[in-house]
N, C-alpha and C positions, 0 to 999 in steps of 0.2 A: 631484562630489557630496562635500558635508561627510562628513568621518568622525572620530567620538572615535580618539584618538591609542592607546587600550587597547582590546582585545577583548574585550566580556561576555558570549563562550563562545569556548572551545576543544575544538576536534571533534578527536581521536582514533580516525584512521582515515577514508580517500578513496574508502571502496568506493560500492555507492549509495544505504547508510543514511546514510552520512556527509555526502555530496553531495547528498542531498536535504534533511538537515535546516539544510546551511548555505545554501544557494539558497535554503529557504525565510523564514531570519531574515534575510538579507543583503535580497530582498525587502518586507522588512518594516523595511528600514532598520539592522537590529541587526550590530554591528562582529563579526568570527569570523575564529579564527585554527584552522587546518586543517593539522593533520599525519601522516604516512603513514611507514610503514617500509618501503615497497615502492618504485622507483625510478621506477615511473610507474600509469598506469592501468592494470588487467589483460590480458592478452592472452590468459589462458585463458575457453575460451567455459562455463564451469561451469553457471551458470543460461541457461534458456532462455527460458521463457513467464512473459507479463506479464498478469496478468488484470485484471478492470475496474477493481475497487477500487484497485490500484497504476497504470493506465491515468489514473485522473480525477485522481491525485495529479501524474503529471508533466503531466496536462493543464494543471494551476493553474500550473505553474512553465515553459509554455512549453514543452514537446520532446516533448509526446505525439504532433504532426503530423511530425516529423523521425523521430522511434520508428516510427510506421506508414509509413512510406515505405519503411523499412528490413527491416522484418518481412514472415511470412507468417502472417496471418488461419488459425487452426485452424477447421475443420469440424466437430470430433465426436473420438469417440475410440470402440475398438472392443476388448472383450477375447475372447481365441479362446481354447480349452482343446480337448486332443487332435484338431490340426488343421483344428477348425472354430470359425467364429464365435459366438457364444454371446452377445453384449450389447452396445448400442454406447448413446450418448447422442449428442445434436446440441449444436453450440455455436452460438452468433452470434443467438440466440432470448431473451437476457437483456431483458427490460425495466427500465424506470427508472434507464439507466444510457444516455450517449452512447457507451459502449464495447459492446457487446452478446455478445460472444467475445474470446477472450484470443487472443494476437500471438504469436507467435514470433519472437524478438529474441537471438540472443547478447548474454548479458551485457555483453562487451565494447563492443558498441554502445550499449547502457543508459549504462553508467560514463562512455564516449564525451561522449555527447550532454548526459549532467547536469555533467560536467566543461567543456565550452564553454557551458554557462551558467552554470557560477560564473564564468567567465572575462568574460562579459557583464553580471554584477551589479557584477564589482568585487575579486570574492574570487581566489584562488589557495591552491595547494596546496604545502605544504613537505614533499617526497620526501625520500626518504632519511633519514628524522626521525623515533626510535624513542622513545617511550614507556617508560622503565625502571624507575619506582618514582613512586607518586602516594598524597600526604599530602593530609588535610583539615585547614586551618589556619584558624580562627575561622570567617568567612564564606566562602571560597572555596578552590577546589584548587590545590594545588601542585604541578605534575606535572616529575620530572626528563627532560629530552631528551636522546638523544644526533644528533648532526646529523649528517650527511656528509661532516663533516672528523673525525670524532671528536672535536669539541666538542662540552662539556656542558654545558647551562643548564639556568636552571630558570622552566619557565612558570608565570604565574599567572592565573585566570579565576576572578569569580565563580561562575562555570557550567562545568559541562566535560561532554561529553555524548563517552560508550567505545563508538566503533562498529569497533573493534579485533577484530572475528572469534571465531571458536569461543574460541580458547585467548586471548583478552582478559588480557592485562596488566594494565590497570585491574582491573575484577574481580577478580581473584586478589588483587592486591594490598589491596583491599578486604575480600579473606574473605568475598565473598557465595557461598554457595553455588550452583556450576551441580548442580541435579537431574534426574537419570533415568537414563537405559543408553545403551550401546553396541551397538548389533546386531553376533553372533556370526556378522555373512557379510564376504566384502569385494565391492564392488562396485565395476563395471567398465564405462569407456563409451569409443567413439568414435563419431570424427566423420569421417566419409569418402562415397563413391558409392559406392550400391547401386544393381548390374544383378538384373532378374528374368529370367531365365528358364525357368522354374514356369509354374504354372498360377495360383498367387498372385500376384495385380499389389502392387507397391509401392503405400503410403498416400502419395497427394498432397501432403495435406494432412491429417492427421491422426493421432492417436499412437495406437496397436498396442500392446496387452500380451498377448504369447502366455504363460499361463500351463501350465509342464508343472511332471511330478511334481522334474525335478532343479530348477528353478528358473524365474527371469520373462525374457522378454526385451522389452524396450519398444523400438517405434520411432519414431521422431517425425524427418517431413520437417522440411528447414531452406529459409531464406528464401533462400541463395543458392545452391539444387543442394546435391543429399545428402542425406544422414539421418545421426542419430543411435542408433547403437543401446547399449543399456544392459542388460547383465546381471548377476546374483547368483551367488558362491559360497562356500565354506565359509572362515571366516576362516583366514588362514594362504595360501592357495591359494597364491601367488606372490607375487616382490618386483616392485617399481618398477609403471610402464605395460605393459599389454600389449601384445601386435606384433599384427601382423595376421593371423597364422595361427593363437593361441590366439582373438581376437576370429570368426576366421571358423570353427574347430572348432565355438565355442558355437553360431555363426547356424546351421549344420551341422542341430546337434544340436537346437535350437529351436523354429529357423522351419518355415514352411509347404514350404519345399525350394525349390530353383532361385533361390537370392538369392547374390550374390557382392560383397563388402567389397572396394573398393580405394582407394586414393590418401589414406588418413587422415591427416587435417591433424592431429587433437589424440584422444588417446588419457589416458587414467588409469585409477587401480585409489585405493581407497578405499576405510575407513571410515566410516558413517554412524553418529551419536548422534541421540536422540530427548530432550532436556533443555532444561528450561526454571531460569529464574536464581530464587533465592528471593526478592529482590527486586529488582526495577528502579530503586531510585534509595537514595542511601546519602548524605545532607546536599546540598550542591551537584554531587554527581556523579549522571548518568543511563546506564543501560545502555540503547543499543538494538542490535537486528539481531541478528545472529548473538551479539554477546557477551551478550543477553539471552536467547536461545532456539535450539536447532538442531534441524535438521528432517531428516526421512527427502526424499527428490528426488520421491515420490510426490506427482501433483498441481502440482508448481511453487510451493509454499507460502514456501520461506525468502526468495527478494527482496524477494516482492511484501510480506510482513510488515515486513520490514526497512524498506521504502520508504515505507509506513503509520506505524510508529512512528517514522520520522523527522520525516513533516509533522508529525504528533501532537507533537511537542518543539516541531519551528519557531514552530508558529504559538502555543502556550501559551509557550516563553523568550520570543517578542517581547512578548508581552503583559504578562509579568511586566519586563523590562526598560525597559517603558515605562510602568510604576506600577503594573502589578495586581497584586493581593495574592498572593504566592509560594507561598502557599496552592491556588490553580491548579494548580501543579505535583504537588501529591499526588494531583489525578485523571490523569496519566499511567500512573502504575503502578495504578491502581481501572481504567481502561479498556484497556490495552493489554496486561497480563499475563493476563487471561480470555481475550483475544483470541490472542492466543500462545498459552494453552492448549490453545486451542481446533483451533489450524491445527497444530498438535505431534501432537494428538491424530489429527484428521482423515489427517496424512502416515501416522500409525505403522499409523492401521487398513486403512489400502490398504497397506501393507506388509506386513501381518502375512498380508493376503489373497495376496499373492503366494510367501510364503514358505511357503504351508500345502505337507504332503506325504503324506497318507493319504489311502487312496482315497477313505474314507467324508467326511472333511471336506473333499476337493476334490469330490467329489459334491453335498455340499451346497452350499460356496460356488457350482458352475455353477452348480443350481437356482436358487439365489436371484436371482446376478446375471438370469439367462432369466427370470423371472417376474418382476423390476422392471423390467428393460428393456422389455418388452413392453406393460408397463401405465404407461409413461411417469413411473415414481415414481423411477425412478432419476435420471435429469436433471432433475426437478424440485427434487430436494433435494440434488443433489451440486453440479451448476452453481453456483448462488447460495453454499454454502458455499467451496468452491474460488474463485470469484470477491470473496467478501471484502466484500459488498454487504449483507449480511443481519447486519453485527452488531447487538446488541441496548445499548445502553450507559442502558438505563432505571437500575439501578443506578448508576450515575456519584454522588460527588460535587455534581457542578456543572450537574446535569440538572433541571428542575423543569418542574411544569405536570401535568396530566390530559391524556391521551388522549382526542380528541375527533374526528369527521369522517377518523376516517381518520387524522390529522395525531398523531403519537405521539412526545412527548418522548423522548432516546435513540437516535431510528431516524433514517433516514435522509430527507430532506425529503421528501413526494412531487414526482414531476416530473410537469412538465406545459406543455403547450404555450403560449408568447407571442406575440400581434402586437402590437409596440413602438408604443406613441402617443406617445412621448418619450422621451431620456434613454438607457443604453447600451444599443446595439443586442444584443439576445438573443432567439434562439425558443426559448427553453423557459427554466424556471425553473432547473434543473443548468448549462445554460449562462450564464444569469444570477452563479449565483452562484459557478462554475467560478474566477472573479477571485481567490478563496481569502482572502476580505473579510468582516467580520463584516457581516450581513445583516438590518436588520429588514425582514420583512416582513408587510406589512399587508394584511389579506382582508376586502374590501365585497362586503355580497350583492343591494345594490340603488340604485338611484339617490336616496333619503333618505338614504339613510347618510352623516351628514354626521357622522360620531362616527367611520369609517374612515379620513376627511380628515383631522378635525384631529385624531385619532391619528398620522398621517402627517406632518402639517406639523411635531408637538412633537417626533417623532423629528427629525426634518430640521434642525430649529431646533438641537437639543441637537449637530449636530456638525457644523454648517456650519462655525461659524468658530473652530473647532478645527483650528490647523494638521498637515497630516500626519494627518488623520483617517482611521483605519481603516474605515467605518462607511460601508456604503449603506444607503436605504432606500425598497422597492421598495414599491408600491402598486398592485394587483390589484383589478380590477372585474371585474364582471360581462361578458361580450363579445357574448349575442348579447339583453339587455334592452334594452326601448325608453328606458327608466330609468335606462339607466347613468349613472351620477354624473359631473358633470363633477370636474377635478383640475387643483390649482394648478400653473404651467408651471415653476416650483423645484423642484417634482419628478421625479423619476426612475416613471415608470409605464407597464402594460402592460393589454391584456386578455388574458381568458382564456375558458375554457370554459366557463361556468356551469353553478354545482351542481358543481364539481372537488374544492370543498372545504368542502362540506355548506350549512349555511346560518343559522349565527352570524358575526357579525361577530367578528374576531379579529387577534391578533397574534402574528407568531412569532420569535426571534430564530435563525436559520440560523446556525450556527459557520463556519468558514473553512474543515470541513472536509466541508459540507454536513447535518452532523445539524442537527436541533432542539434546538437547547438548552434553550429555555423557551418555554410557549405560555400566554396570555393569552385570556380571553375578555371584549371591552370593552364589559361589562356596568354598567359606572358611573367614574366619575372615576378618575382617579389611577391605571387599571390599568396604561396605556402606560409611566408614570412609574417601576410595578415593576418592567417587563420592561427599562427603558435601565438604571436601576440594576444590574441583571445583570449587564450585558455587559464583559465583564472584558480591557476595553482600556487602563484605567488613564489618570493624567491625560499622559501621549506626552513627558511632561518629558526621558525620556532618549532620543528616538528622532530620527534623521533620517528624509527624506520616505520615505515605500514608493516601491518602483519597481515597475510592476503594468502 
């Protein structure tokens, strides 16, 4: 495959912010140069659970079905206080999602498996290659490297996107401010076999917070044999890793009784920060992941963000690299810093529920949790947040249209069921457009509707012979009317469920990352014609073919 001879982004940092936003331009055709100060991919298993929204992102880049091979599917999660049960939620119940419960995955495996796909797009990683001091020089960044011989050059990128970790070197060196605290405990986890011999059975499949008055202990089964257990103490408590006789005093003092810790592969002791960056992007340079936000481990929120605001750059640098106005680029930080807030926020409040310590406000917290669990309000609204499915990005920039049918500019597409009449094979609409491809689609509610057609055919037309087109466009009938409209065989088309999406004829343009970007209703001439002018693919002048 062609490649321009210069890179128009340098990724800063191989973890799996890093590796997903350059799989997702390299994808897209766009040239990326990736460097790391660590000497290979991680070996510590730090993150664990992949929920949906992070799930449908590596689905688009190929290693969602290698990810689940590897993992174990969680069940639910259950919190106990004064050695009994007191609240649990169900997982794997998510609709409008191919993911419906989040994985358990060592990180390592994550980093693994997106790292053999840059290896399959074309890309590679420069190890041992430090990040020392980065300048904004007219239109793009300067960044000093030091390499593995202790040679020093100096790279240059239109674009440089700092997935460089908490303590980000870029950032600092920038002066954006990271905002918020540090929690005043240190926490502490390993990874080893648990025997029961209690009356309490080991969780399967499932994470455990025993909440007592000294502190939390969580457990969370792993996919190959084991668990996980993870507890809080006062800051200062100890140096380094703990051994296994301070990990098993805590389980001791804890758990339910009769559980015993052995053969621990990977063990640490840590501080947790709860900070987000004051802004996300500073001329041609972009924060994501961790050097944009840090998280409390409550929930699983720091990858799966990370791995979100990675697509979130890919697919918006490819489009700005291949003509669209750079302008694009300022809805990165309008959607993905609320969205950081938000899972910053959500980590610190299940934290602060674990760290409570009087009697009367661990009294109240059981109450509550026991009366939402009960009444199913508590997995209604924690699930979907923790999953990362339910953002809202109406606000956006670069979001436009009414709310109509269900169908809401910002949100996420509805899905919905397909039998294929032609064109790529997909049953349902999130796998449709799972391709991570800018998507018109077009919605006829009856067999006249010959204004859905050739709305369909003028999308079709406008990027047929566009080479290296980014742009499908998918055409939806009716499926069980006697009326259903016939459709020209150049198109890509399905049926559907009738009445799935009310009952105006319309048009939507689906981003790459499955929102609605703009919705149309084709109620007279030319409206088709506003909705392609939207779509911020740019004339592809500076792209090679996507690989998809």
């Amino acid at each position: 495959m062609t490649r321009s001879p210069t890179p128009r982004v340098l990724i800063v940092g191989a973890g799996p912010t890093g590796l997903t936003a350059a799989c997702t331009l390299l994808r897209h055709g766009v040239k990326v140069r990736v460097v790391d100060r660590r000497h290979g991919p991680t070996g510590a298993p730090k993150a664990l659970i992949l929920w949906s929204g992070a799930l449908e992102v590596l689905d688009r880049l190929e290693t969602a079905v290698a990810i689940g091979e590897r993992s174990l599917p969680l069940t639910g999660a259950s919190y106990w206080s004064r050695g009994r049960r007191i609240a649990g939620l169900g997982f794997g119940a998510l609709r409008g999602t191919r993911f419906p419960g989040p994985l358990c995955v060592p990180q390592p495996v994550t980093e693994e498996l997106l790292y053999e796909r840059l290896i399959q797009l074309g890309g590679t990683v420069e190890w041992s290659t430090e990040a020392e001091s980065v300048t904004v020089e007219a239109e793009e960044a300067a960044v000093v490297l030091n390499g593995p011989d202790g040679d020093r050059s100096t790279a240059r990128a239109p674009w440089l996107i700092a997935a460089d970790g908490a303590h980000s070197r870029v950032r600092e060196a920038l002066g954006i401010p990271f905002e918020g605290s540090t929690y005043a405990r240190d926490f502490l986890l390993g990874d080893g076999l648990l025997e029961a011999t209690g009356a309490t059975p080991l969780p399967p499949a499932e994470a455990q917070y025993h909440l007592t008055p000294d502190g939390v202990l969580v457990v969370v089964a792993l996919p190959e044999g084991g668990h996980r257990v993870f507890f809080d103490l006062p800051a200062g408590s100890g140096e380094g890793p703990p051994d296994d006789a301070e990990l098993q005093q805590l389980l001791d003092a804890r758990g339910p009784g009769g559980w015993t810790l052995t053969s621990t592969a990977w063990t640490s002791r840590f501080r947790v920060h709860t900070k987000v960056a004051a802004a996300f992007r500073s001329g041609p340079v972009l924060l994501a992941g961790d050097a944009a936000h840090c998280h409390s481990p409550a929930g699983g929120q720091g990858l799966n963000t990370g791995v979100q605001d990675g697509y979130d750059l890919g697919w918006k640098l490819a489009a700005v690299c291949s003509g669209a106005d750079p302008a694009l680029l300022d809805s990165y930080e309008a959607e993905r810093r609320p969205s950081a807030v938000r899972a910053v926020g959500n980590a610190d409040r299940q934290t602060k529920l674990w760290l409570l310590r009087s009697v009367v406000s661990r009294f109240l917290r059981d109450t509550l949790l026991r009366r939402l669990s009960a009444s199913g309000a508590l997995e209604k609204r924690l699930v979907p947040e923790l999953a990362q499915v339910d953002l809202d990005l109406t606000g956006s920039p670069i979001v436009s249209g009414t709310p109509v049918d269900g169908v809401r500019p910002g949100r996420r597409v509805p899905d919905t069921a397909l039998s294929m009449v032609y064109g790529r094979e997909a049953d349902s609409l999130h796998g449709y457009v799972a391709a991570g491809r800018h998507t018109v689609v077009v919605l006829g509610v009856s067999g006249t509707d010959t204004v859905a057609v050739r709305a369909a055919e003028t999308a079709a037309a406008r990027h047929a012979g566009t080479a290296g087109s980014n742009v499908d466009v998918l055409l939806i009938r009716p499926s069980d009317r006697s009326d259903a409209f016939s459709v020209p065989t150049a198109l890509p088309a399905h049926d559907v469920a009738a009445g799935r999406y009310g009952t105006i004829t319309q048009a939507l343009y689906v981003r790459p990352d499955g929102v609605v970007g703009a919705r149309v209703s084709l109620d007279r001439p030319g409206r088709i014609a506003e909705l392609l002018a939207g779509i911020p693919v740019g004339g592809e002048q500076d792209r090679v073919p996507h690989i998809l």
